[in-house]
N, C-alpha and C positions, 0 to 999 in steps of 0.2 A: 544535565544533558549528557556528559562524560560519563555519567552511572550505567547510563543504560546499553553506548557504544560499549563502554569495557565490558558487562554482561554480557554482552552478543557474542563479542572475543572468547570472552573466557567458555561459552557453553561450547563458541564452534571449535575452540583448542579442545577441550575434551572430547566432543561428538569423534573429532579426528584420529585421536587418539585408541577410541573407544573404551573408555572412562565412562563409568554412570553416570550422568550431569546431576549433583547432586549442589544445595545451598552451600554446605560446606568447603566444597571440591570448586566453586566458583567461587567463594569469600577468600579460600586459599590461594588462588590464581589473582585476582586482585590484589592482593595483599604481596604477593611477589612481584608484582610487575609497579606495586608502590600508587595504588590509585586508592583513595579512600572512597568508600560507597557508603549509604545507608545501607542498613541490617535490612531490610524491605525488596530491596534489589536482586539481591541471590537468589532469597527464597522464592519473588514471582517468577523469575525466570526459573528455576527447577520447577516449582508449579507449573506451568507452562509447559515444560518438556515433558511432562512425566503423561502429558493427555494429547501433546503432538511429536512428530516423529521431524527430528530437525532435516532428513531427508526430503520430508512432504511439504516443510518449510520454506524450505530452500528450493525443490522445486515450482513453488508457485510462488517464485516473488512477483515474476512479469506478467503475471495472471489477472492481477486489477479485481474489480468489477468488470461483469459482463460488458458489452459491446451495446452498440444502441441498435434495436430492434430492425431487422430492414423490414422496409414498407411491400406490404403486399397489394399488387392491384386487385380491386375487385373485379372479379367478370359482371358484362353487362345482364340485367336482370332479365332481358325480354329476348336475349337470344340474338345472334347475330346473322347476317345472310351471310351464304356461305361460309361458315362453322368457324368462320376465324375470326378471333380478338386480339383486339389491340392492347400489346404490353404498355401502363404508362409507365414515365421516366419518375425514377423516384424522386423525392421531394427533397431536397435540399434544405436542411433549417437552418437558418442564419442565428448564431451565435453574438449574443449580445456583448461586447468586450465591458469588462468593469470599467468604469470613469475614474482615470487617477486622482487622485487629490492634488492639488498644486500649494505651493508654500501661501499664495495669494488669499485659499478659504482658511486656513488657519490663523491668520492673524500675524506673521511672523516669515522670516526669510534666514536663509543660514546664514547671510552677509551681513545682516542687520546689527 
């Protein structure tokens, strides 16, 4: 899990710098700052870099996935008198919360 924090570091020291983010130039930045990584780590992050622009990265972190659709009223089929329709109130969907597990379905208690 450290591998990949230190990659993020090391690409964003360089982007900052303006340093080509390169495997090397981030195995070298690890290896100074005394973190060991897998050989795998570097290189997907420079892969990574070399097809996004860590500017365009970094601007879309709070970007998510899209939003949930808003509901659109339909107009009445048959027309209304006097040319006005009724906006409805959009639909609330209730969110099912996940059910925790308690110590009780497992068999087992931390006190035990």
């Amino acid at each position: 899990m450290l591998e990949d924090v230190a990659c993020t570091y090391a690409a964003l020291i360089l982007h900052h710098d303006n340093i080509a983010i390169t495997s090397d130039k981030i195995s070298a930045l690890l290896k100074a700052a005394n973190v060991s990584a897998e050989s795998y780590w570097p290189a997907l992050f420079a892969k990574l870099l070399e097809k996004r622009s860590v500017d365009d990265l970094i601007s879309s972190v709070g970007s998510g996935g899209g939003g949930a659709p808003a509901a659109v009223a339909a107009a009445p089929a048959g027309g209304s008198s006097g040319g006005a329709t009724a906006a409805a109130a959009p639909v609330e969907e209730k969110k099912e919360e996940p059910k925790e597990e308690s110590d009780d379905d497992m068999g087992f208690s931390l006190f035990d």
